[in-house]
TORKOL-4160 file (C-alpha; in steps of 0.2 Angstrom, whole numbers, padded with zeros to 4 digits, m for minus):
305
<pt num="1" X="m0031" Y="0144" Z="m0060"/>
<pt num="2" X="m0025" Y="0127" Z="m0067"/>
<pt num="3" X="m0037" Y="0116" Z="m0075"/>
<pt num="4" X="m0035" Y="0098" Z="m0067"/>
<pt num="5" X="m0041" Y="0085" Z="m0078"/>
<pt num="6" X="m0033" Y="0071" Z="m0072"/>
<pt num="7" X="m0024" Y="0067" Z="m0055"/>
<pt num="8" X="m0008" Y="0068" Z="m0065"/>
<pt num="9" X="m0010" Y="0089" Z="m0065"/>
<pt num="10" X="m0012" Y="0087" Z="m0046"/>
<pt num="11" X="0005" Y="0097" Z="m0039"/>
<pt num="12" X="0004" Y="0084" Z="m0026"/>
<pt num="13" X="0004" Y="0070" Z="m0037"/>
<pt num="14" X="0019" Y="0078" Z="m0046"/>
<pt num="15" X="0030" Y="0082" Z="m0032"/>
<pt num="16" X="0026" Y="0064" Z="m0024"/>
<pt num="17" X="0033" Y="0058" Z="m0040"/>
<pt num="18" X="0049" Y="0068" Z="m0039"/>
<pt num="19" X="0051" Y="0060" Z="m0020"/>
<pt num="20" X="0051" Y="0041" Z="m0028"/>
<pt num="21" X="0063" Y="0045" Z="m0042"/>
<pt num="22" X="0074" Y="0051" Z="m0027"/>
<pt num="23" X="0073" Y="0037" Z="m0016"/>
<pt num="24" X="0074" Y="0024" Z="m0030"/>
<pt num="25" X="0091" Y="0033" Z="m0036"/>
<pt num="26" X="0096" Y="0035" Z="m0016"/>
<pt num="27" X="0092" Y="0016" Z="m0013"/>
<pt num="28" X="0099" Y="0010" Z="m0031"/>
<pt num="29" X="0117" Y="0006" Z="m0027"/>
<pt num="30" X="0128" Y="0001" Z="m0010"/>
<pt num="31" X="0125" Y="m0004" Z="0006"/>
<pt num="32" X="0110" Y="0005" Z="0004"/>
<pt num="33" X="0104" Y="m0008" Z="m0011"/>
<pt num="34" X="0107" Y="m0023" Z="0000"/>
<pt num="35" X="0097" Y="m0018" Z="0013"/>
<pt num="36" X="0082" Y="m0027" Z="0006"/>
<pt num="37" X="0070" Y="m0022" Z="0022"/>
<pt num="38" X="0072" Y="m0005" Z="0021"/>
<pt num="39" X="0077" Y="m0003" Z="0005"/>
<pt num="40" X="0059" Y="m0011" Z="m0002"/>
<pt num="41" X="0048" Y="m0005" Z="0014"/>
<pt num="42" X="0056" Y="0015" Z="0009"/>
<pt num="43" X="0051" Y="0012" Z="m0010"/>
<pt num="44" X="0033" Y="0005" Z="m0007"/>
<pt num="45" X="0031" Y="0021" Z="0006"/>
<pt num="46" X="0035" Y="0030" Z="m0009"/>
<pt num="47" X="0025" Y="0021" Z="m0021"/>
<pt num="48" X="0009" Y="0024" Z="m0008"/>
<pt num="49" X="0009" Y="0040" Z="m0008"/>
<pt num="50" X="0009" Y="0041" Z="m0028"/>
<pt num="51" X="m0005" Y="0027" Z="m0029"/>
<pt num="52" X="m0015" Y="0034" Z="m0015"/>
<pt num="53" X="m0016" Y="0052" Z="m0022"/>
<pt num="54" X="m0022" Y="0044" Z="m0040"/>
<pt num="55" X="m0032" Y="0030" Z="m0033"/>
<pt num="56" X="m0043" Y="0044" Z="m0020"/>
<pt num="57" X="m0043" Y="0056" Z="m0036"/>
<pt num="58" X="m0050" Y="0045" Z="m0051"/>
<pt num="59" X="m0064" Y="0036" Z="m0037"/>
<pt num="60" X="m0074" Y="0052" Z="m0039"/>
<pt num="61" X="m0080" Y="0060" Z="m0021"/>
<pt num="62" X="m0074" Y="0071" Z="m0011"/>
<pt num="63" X="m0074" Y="0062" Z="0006"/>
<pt num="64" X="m0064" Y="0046" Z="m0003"/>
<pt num="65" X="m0052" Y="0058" Z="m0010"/>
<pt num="66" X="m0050" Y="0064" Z="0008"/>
<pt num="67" X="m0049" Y="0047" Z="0015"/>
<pt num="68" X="m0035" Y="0042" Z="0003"/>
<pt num="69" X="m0025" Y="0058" Z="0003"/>
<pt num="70" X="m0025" Y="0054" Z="0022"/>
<pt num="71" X="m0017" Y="0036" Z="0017"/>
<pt num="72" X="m0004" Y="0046" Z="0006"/>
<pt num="73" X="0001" Y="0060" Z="0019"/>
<pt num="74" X="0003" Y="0046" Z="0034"/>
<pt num="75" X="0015" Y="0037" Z="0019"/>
<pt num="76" X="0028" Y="0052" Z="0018"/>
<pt num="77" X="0029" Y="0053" Z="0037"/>
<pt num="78" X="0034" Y="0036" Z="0035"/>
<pt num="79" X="0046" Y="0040" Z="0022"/>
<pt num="80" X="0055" Y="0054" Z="0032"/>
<pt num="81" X="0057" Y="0042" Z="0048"/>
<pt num="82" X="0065" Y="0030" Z="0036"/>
<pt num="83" X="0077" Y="0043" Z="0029"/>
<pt num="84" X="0081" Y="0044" Z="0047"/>
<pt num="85" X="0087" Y="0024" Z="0047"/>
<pt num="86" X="0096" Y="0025" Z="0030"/>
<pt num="87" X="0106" Y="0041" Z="0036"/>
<pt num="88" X="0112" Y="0033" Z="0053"/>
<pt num="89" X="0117" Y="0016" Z="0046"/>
<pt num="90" X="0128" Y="0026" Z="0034"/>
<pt num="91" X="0118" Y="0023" Z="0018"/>
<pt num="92" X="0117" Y="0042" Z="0014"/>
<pt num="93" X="0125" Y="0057" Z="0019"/>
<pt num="94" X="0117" Y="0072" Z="0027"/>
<pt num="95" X="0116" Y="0081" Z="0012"/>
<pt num="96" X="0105" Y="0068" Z="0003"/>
<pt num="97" X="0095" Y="0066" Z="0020"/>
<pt num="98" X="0090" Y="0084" Z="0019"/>
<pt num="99" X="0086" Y="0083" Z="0002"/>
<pt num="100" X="0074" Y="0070" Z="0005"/>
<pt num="101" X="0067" Y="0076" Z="0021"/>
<pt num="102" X="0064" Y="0093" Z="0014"/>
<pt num="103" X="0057" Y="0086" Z="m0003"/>
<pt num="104" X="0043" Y="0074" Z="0009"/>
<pt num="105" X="0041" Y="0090" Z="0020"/>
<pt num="106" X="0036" Y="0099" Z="0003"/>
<pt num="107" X="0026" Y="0083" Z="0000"/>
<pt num="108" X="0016" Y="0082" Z="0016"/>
<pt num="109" X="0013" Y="0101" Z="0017"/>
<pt num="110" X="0004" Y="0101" Z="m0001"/>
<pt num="111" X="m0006" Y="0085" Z="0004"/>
<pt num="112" X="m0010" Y="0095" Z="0020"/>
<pt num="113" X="m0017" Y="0110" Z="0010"/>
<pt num="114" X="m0024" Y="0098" Z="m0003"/>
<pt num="115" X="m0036" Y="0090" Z="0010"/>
<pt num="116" X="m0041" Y="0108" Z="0020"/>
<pt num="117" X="m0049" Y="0114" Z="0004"/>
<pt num="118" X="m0060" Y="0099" Z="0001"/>
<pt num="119" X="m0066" Y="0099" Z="0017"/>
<pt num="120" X="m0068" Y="0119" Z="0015"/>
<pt num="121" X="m0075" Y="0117" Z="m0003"/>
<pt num="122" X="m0092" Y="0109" Z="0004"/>
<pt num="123" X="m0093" Y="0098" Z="m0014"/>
<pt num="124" X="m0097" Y="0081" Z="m0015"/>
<pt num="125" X="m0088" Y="0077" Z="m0029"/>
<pt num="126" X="m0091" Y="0075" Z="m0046"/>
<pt num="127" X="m0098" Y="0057" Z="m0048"/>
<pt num="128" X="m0113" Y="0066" Z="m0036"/>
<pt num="129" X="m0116" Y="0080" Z="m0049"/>
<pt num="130" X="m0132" Y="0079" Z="m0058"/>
<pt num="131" X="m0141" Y="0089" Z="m0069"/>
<pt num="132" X="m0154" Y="0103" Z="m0063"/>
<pt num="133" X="m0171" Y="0097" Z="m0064"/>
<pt num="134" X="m0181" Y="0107" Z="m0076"/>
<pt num="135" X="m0197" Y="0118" Z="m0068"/>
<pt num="136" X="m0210" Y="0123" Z="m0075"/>
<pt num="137" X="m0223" Y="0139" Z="m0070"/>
<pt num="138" X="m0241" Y="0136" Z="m0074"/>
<pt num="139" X="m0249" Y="0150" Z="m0084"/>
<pt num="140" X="m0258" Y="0163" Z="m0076"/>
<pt num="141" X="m0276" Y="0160" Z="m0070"/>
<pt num="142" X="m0273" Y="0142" Z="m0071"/>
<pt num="143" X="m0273" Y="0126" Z="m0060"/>
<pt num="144" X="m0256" Y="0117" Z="m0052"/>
<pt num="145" X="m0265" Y="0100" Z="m0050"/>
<pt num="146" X="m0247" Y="0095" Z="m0044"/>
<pt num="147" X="m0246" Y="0107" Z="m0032"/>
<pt num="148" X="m0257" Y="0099" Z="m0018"/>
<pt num="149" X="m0256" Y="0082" Z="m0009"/>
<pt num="150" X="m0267" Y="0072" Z="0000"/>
<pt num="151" X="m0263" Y="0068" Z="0018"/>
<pt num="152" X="m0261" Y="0050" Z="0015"/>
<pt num="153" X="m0249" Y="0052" Z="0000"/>
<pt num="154" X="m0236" Y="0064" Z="0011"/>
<pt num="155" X="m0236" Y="0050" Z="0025"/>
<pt num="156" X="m0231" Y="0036" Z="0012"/>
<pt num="157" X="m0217" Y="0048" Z="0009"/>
<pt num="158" X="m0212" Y="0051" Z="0023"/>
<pt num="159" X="m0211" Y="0032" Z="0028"/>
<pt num="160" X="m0201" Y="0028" Z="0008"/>
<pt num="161" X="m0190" Y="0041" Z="0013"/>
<pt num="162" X="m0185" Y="0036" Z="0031"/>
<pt num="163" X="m0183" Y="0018" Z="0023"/>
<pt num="164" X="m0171" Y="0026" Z="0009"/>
<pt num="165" X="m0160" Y="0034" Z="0022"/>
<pt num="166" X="m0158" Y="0022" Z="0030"/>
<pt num="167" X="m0153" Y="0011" Z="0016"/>
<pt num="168" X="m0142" Y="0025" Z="0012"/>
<pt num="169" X="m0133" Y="0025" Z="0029"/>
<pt num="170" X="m0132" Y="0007" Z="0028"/>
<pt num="171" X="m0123" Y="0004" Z="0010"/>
<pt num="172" X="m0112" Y="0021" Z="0015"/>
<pt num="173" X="m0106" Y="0011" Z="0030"/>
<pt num="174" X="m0104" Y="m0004" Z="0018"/>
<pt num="175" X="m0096" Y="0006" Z="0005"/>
<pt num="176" X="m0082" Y="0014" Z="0019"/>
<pt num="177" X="m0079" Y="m0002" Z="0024"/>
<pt num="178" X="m0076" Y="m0009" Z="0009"/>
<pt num="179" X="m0064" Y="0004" Z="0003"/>
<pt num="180" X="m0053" Y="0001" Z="0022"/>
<pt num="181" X="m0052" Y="m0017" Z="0017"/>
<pt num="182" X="m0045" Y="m0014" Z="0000"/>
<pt num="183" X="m0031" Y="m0002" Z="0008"/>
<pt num="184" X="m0028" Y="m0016" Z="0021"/>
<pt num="185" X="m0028" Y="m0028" Z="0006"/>
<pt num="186" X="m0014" Y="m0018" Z="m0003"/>
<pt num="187" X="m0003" Y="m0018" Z="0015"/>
<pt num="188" X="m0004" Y="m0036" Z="0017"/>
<pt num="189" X="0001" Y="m0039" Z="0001"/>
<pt num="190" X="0018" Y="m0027" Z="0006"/>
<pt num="191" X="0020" Y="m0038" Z="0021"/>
<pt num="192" X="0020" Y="m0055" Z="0014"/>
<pt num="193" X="0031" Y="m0047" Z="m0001"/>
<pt num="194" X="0043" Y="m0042" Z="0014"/>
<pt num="195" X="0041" Y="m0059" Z="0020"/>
<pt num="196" X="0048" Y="m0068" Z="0005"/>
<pt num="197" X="0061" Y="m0055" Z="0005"/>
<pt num="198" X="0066" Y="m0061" Z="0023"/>
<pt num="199" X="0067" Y="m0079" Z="0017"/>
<pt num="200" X="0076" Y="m0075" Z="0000"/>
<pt num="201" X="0088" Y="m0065" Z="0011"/>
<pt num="202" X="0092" Y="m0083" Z="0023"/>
<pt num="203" X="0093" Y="m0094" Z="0008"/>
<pt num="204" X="0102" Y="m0086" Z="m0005"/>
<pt num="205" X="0117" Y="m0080" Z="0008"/>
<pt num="206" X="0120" Y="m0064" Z="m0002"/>
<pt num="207" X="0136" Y="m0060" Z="0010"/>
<pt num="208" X="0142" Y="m0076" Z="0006"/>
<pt num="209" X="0142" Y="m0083" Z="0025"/>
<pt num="210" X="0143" Y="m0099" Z="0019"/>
<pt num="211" X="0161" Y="m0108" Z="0018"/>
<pt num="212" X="0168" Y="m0115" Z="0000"/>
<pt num="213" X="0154" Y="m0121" Z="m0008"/>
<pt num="214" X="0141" Y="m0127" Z="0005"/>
<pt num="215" X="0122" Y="m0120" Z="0000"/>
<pt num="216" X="0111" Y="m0112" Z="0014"/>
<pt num="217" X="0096" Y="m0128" Z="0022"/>
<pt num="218" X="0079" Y="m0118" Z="0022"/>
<pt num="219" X="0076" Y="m0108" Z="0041"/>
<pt num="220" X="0063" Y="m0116" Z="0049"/>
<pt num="221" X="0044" Y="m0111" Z="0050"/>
<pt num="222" X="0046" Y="m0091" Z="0056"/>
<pt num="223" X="0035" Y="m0079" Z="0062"/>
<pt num="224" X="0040" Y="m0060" Z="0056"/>
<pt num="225" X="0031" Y="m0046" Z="0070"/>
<pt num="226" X="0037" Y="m0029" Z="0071"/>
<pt num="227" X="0034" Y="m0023" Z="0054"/>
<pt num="228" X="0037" Y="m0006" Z="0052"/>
<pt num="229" X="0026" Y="0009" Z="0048"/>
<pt num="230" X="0007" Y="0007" Z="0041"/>
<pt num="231" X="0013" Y="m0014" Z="0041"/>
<pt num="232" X="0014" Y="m0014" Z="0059"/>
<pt num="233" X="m0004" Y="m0022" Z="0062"/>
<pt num="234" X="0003" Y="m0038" Z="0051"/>
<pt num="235" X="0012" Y="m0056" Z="0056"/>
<pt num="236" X="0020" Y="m0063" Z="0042"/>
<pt num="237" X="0023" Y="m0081" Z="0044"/>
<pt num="238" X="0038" Y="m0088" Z="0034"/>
<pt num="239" X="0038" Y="m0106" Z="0027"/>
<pt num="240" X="0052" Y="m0114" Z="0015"/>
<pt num="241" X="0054" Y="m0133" Z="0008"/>
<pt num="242" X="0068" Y="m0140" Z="m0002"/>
<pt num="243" X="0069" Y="m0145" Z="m0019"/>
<pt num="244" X="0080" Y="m0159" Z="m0027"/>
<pt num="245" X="0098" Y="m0155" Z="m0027"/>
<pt num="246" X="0105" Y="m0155" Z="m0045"/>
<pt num="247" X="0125" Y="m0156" Z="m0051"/>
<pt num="248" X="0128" Y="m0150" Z="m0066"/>
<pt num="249" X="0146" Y="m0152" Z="m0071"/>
<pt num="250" X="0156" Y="m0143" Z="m0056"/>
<pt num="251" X="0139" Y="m0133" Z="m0054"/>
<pt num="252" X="0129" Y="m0138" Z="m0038"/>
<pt num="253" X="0109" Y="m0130" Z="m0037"/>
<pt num="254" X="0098" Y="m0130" Z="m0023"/>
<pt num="255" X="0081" Y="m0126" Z="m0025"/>
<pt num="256" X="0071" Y="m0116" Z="m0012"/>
<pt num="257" X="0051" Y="m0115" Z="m0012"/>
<pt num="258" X="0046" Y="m0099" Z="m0002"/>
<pt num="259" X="0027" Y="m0096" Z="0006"/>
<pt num="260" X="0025" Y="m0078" Z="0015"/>
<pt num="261" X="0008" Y="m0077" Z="0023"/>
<pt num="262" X="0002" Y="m0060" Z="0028"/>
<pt num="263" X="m0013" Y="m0059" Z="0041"/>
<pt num="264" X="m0020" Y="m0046" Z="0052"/>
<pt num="265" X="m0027" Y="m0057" Z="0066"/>
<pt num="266" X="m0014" Y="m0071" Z="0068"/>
<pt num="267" X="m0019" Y="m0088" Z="0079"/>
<pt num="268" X="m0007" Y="m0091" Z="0092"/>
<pt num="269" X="0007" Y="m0079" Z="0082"/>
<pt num="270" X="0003" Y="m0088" Z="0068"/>
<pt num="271" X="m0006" Y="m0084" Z="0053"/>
<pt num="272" X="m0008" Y="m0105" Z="0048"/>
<pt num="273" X="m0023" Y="m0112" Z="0055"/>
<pt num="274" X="m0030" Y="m0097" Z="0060"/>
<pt num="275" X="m0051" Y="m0094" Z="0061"/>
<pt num="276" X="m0055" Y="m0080" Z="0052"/>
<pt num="277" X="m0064" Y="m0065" Z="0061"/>
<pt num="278" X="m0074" Y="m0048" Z="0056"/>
<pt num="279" X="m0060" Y="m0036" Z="0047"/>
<pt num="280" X="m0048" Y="m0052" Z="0042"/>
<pt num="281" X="m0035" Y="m0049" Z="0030"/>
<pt num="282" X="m0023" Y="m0058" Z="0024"/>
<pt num="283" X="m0011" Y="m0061" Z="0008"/>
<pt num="284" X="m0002" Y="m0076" Z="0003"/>
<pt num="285" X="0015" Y="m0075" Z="m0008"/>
<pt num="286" X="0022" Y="m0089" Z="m0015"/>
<pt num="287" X="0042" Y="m0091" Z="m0023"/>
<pt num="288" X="0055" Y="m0103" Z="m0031"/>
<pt num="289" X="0071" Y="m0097" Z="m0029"/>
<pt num="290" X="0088" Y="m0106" Z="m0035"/>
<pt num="291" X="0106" Y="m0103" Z="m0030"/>
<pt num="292" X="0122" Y="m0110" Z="m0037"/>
<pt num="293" X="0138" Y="m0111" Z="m0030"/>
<pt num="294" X="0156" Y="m0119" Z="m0042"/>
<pt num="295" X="0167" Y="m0126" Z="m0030"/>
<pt num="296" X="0182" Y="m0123" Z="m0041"/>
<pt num="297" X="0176" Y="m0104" Z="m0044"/>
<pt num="298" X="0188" Y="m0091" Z="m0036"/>
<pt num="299" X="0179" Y="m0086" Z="m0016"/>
<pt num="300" X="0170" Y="m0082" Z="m0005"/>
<pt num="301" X="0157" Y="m0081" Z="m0020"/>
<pt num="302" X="0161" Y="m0098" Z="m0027"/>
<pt num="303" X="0150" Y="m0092" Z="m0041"/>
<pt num="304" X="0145" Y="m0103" Z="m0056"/>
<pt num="305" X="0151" Y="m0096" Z="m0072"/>
């Protein structure tokens, strides 16, 4: 059997990585590469599922590395219903779709088998191993003082070891808790990425929407529902202010200011203003775009040289 020293032997870890290298080659060029929703949400699925596998691996215990292998198997279902969208809009043909849906099937069935045997296994992990405690037989014909207890000292243990377990229970509880709000940390983060993609999307005009030279006026305050995949518990609220117009020669520059705020518990559909609760979540992203147009440059680009 294969020594695994690091998560980087896992075959699971391995074949994950093969997947992204695909999907970043698949979603690299064409239509597909303009698509910045999917194209990004597909990527960071893929990128999940590598992060997750390594994350659960290097925490230590079994029952994390469960939970995360969990996060990383739920990621390539979301990868294979996104191949679905890219093959239907005509991004890639059927060949490459089965490529990628058998490579994430290959994927999801090692992470499958991956998680059966750690719940078989029985181990704890190996930051729970310690060493054997050493014992010691008294010689013959002479007295174990330590074997005996008195009556009063067995009930204080008793009592120090109820307290303990439940001290236990209570910093377990804390601990999982901790470890779902770091995961829910890392998809906010994805959604208020999206969300200053949205906006970059609007401002930048990328299929040149815009007559001759005229620049794209920031979209008003928008709130993003709807997210796809493990995103779908966010609202992402868009805001976007204008800076000072430049002209430089026959070059005119806007500048945009973009705000995406992630949240998981939005007040009125927004997630400004809102009042915090048990389980909040939310990640802020912040951007300064520019965009350029020539009006004497050849259209519909208009693009400064």
């Amino acid at each position: 059997m294969t020594t695994v020293r690091g998560f980087e032997d896992l075959d699971a870890w391995q074949m994950a990585r093969k997947l992204a290298n695909e999907i970043y080659a698949s979603s690299s060029s064409g239509a597909f590469a303009k698509d910045f929703v999917l194209r990004d949400q597909m990527r960071r699925a893929a990128i999940s599922v590598l992060s997750n596998v390594a994350e659960g691996f290097e925490r230590g215990g079994n029952a994390e590395f469960i939970q995360f292998l969990s996060i990383a198997k739920g990621s390539v279902g979301e990868v294979r219903a996104q191949a679905y969208i890219a093959l239907d809009q005509g991004y890639i043909d059927r060949s490459k779709f089965e490529q990628l849906q058998t490579l994430a099937s290959d994927v999801g069935k090692k992470l499958g088998g991956l998680i059966a045997y750690l719940k078989r296994s029985g181990l704890a992990g190996a930051k729970y191993k310690n060493p054997k405690p050493e014992t010691r037989n008294p010689e013959p014909g002479t007295l174990n003082r330590e074997a005996g207890f008195s009556i009063v000292t067995a009930v204080f243990l008793i009592v120090v070891l109820a307290l303990l377990g439940a001290f236990i229970v209570s910093v377990t509880g804390l601990q999982q808790s901790s470890s779902q709000l770091d995961v829910q940390g890392v998809r906010a983060y994805q959604a208020a990425r999206a969300g200053v993609e949205w906006g970059a999307y609007q401002v930048l005009d990328p299929n040149n929407t815009i007559p001759a030279a005229g620049l794209a006026n920031c979209p008003g305050t928008t709130n993003l529902t709807g997210l796809g995949g493990s995103l779908s518990p966010f609202t992402v609220t868009v805001e976007c202010t204008l800076g000072a117009d430049t002209t430089e020669g026959n070059r005119n520059v806007r500048v945009y200011r973009i705000v995406a705020t992630a949240c998981n518990q939005p007040a009125a559909g927004s997630c400004l203003g809102t009042t915090p609760q048990s389980g909040y979540v939310e990640r802020q992203i912040q951007a300064t775009l520019s965009k350029c147009k020539d009006p004497t440059a050849a259209p519909p680009r208009f693009a400064c040289g």
